[in-house]
C-alpha positions, 0 to 999 in steps of 0.5 A, a space after each residue: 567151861 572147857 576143862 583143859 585138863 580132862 580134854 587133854 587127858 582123853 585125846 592126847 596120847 604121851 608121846 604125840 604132838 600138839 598138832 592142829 588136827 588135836 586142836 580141831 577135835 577139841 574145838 569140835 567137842 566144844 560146838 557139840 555134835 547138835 550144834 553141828 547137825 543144825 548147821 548142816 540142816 541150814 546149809 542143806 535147807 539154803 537157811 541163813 547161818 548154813 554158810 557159816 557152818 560150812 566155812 567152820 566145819 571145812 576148817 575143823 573136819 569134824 568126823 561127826 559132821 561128815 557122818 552127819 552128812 553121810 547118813 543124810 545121803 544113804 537115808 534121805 528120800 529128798 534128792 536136793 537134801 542128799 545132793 547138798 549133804 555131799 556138797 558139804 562132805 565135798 568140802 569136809 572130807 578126808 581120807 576116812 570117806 574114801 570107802 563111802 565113795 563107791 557107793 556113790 559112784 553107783 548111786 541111782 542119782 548121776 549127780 551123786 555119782 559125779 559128785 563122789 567122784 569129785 570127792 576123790 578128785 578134791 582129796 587128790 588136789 588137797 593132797 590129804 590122802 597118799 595116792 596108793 589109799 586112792 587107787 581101788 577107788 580111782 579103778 572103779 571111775 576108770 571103768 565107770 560108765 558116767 563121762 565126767 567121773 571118767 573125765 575126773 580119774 583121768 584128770 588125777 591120773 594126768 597129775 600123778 603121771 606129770 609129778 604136778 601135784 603140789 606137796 602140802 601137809 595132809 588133813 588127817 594122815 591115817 597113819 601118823 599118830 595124830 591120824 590114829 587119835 580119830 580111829 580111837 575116837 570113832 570105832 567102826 569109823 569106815 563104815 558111816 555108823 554116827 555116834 554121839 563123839 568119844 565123850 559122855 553129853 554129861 561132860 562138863 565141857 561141851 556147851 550148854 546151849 545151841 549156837 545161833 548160827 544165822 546170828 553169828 553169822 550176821 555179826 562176824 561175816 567180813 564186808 566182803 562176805 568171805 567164807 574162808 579159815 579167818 571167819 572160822 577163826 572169829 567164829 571159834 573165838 566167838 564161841 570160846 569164852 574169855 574166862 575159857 581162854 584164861 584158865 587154859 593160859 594159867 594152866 600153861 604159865 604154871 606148867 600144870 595139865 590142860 595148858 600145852 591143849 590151851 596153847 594148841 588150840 589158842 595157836 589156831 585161833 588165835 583169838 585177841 582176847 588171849 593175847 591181852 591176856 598174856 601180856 596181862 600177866 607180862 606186865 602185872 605178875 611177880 613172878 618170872 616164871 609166869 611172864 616168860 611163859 607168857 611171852 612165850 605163849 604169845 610166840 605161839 598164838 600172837 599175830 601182828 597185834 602183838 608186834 607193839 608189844 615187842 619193844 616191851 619185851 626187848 627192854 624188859 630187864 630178863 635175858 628169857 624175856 627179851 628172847 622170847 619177845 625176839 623170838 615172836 617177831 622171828 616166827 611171825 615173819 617166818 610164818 607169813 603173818 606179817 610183812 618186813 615193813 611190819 616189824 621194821 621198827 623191832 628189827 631196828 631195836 634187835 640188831 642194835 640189842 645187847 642180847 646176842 640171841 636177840 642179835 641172832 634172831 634179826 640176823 635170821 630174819 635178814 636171812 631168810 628175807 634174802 633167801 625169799 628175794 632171791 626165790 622170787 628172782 628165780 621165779 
């Protein structure tokens, strides 16, 4: 079982957000680092369950994996291995590789010397790294011998001269204090020396058995067979047990330590039965307290599932209630996880509520509905 409580006192500091770098460490220390190195002996090995692990690992970027990975490429003897470790730390890394770089751009192996490169390229592109952490290293590709690394600092370089690269938000920003969270954690971070995590194995929330990679994936691969964050997401609900999920929503609803790293994590999963049980202690609990902080949660960790549900919260006799119920058809919309046809029905009984914050959060709605039209005009 995840003890929230525990987790939420060793990796979160006062003062520091409920992000979703937090939330992925956690969900790292769930899987385990054995977990994670027999997944990446899969992927190396072209075993079925390796492109599972890859499609999490690439969601969660666990530092264990990418020192998995790296140790694999300085210490292997079998080039297809150290090749294929590098492919996954292409996929995984952020700016705490940076200083292995070099030393596969000096690698005995071209293919490893292009790829390094490619690993500078890809945390350029993702821009999860400030383009001055990259410049001693974009120098050395500048001066490299090898066509293609020289092609890829030129590339990088044609993007910042143009101003092209798109904004997004970093990965791992180093010097947030969220980024500051992973320095704690792993000491001489920098320099690939791999370690066990920040947590004694004794600790009773890291998982007692070996995940099954080639099952999971079996199970809950998509029809069309794609890798991306969604698969991550069932995966880690997979692996997150019901009873798991209610103990951190309990946490949450009585306002007690462990529930605001629950609400975090359940946020980037957002696995269903959590939800059920939000609207569970909605229905069914006396307490007002308890239900408004259920609904509330579920603002946090619903998604168009839980549309249904609003017309419940709307009619529900609590002024909180009814707020908060408006205020998940609000961030769902705002945040892309559902169309206006979606909540057509509760923008309907919103606008005509006799809640004036209700009444306002369907105006916000409108609003930024015209706001994107006319973007999409522009464009």
């Amino acid at each position: 079982m995840l003890n929230w409580s525990q987790l939420e006192e060793t990796l979160h500091k006062p003062g520091d957000k409920y992000s979703d770098p937090l939330a992925r460490m956690c969900m790292s220390e769930k899987i385990g680092e054995d977990n994670i190195c027999a997944g990446i002996e899969l992927y190396i090995n072209d075993e079925n369950g390796g492109e599972l692990a890859l499609c999490v690992l690439r969601f969660l970027r666990p530092w264990s994996a990418m020192n998995i990975c790296y140790n694999i490429i300085r210490n292997d003897d079998n080039t297809r291995r150290r090749r294929h470790a590098l492919e996954i730390l292409e996929d995984i890394s952020d700016a705490r590789v940076i200083p292995w770089v070099p030393g596969f751009l000096y690698d005995p192996d071209g293919s490893i010397q292009r790829m390094g490169a490619f690993v500078i390229e890809n945390l350029f592109l993702g821009c999860s790294v400030p383009r001055q952490e990259l410049e001693e290293t974009l120098d050395l590709m500048r001066k490299h011998s090898d066509p293609v690394v020289l092609r890829s600092a030129a590339f990088i370089d044609s993007f910042g001269k143009a101003g092209h690269r798109e904004k997004r938000l970093p990965l791992v920003d180093a010097t947030s204090k969220v980024g500051n969270i992973y320095e704690d954690f792993t000491n001489d971070n920098r320099t690939g020396v791999t370690r066990n995590g920040p947590y004694d194995t004794s600790n009773d929330f890291r998982i007692a058995e070996m995940i099954n990679w080639s099952r999971l994936e079996d199970e809950i691969l998509p029809p069309d067979k794609s890798y991306g964050n969604g698969t991550a997401r069932k995966f880690l609900a997979k692996i997150v047990e019901e009873p798991e999920f209610r103990s951190g929503i309990e946490l949450y609803v009585n306002g007690e330590p462990g529930g605001e790293l629950a609400r975090c994590v359940l946020r980037c999963i957002r696995p269903w039965p959590a939800m059920k049980v939000c609207y569970d202690i909605f229905k069914n609990d006396d307490a007002v307290k308890r239900r408004i902080n259920a609904v509330e949660m579920l603002q946090i960790i619903g998604d168009l599932q839980v549309v249904p549900w609003v017309k419940d919260f709307l009619q529900d006799p609590d002024d909180r209630i009814q707020e908060a119920g408006a205020g998940i058809i609000e961030r769902l919309f705002k945040d892309g996880y559902v169309a206006r046809s979606h909540i057509k029905g509760a923008l309907t009984l919103m606008r005509k509520h006799s809640n004036r914050e209700v009444v306002k959060k369907a105006g916000s709605i409108d609003h930024l509905e015209r706001l994107r039209n006319r973007e999409h005009h522009m464009w």
